[in-house]
N, C-alpha and C positions, 0 to 999 in steps of 0.2 A: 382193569387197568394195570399195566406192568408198572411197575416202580422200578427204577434203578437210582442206588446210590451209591456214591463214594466217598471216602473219607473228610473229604471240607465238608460235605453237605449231612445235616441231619434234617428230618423231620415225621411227624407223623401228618397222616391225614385219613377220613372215611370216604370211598370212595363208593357211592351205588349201584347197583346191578341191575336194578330192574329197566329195560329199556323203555318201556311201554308205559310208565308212570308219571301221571303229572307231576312237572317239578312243584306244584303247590303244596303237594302233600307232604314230602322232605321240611319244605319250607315253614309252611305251618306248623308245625312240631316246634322249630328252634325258634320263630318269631318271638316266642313268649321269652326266651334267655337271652337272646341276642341280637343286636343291631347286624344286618344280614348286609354286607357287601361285596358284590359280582365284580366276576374279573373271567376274561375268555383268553384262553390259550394261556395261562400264564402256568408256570410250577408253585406246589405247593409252599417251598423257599423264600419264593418271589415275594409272595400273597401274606405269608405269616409277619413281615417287615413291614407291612403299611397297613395291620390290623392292631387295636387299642383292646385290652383286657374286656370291653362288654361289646364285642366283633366280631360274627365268623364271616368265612370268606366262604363264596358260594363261585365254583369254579366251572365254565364252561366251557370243552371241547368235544375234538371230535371224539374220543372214546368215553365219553360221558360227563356224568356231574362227582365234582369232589368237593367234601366237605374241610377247611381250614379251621383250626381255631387259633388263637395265637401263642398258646402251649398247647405242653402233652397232655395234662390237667384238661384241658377244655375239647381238645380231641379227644379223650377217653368219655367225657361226656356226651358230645358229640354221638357219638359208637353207643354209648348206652341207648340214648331218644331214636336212634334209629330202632335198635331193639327194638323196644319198647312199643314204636309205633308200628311191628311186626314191617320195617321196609329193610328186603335184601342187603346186605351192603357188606365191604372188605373194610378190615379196620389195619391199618400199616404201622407199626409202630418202631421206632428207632428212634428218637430223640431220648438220650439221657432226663435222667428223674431232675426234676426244679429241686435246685440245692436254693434250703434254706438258711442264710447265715443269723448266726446274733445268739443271743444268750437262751436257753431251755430254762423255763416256766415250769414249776408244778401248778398247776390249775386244784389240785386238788389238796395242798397244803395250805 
């Protein structure tokens, strides 16, 4: 999948390679983390605005299937389970790191 971006726009996304693969197998992987919601032709952009923190977006066109999550956090996760489950795939990454604000904890004090 070609990505293009420009400066208003960030995001990351996994985008799979294997043509010849049933989408169950992708699918099955993530069911167990995430409440899975489809969306055809849209941009990763689009898809990441009307997904809730336990959602990824399952994206389909004509150059394949793309994995959303609704941060970089859950796209990097995303990118891991693919690993994992030995399935092809491009992992995009350009979205800035999730700033955490608020006070620093010692957990171990």
């Amino acid at each position: 999948m070609q990505i293009t971006n420009n400066n208003n726009l960030s995001f990351s996304s996994v985008h799979l390679k294997a043509k010849n693969m049933p989408l169950s197998k992708p699918l099955n992987i993530l069911e167990s983390s995430f409440n899975l919601k489809g969306f055809y032709n849209q941009t990763p952009e689009v898809v990441r605005k009307q997904l809730t923190g336990s959602q990824a977006g399952v994206i389909l066109d004509k150059k394949g299937i793309t994995l959303v999550g609704q941060d970089r956090e859950a796209d990097e996760f995303i990118a891991r389970q693919m690993t994992k489950g030995n399935i092809e795939h491009t992992y995009v990454q350009d979205t800035p790191e999730t700033n955490f604000d608020g006070p620093i904890f010692d957990i171990f004090g």
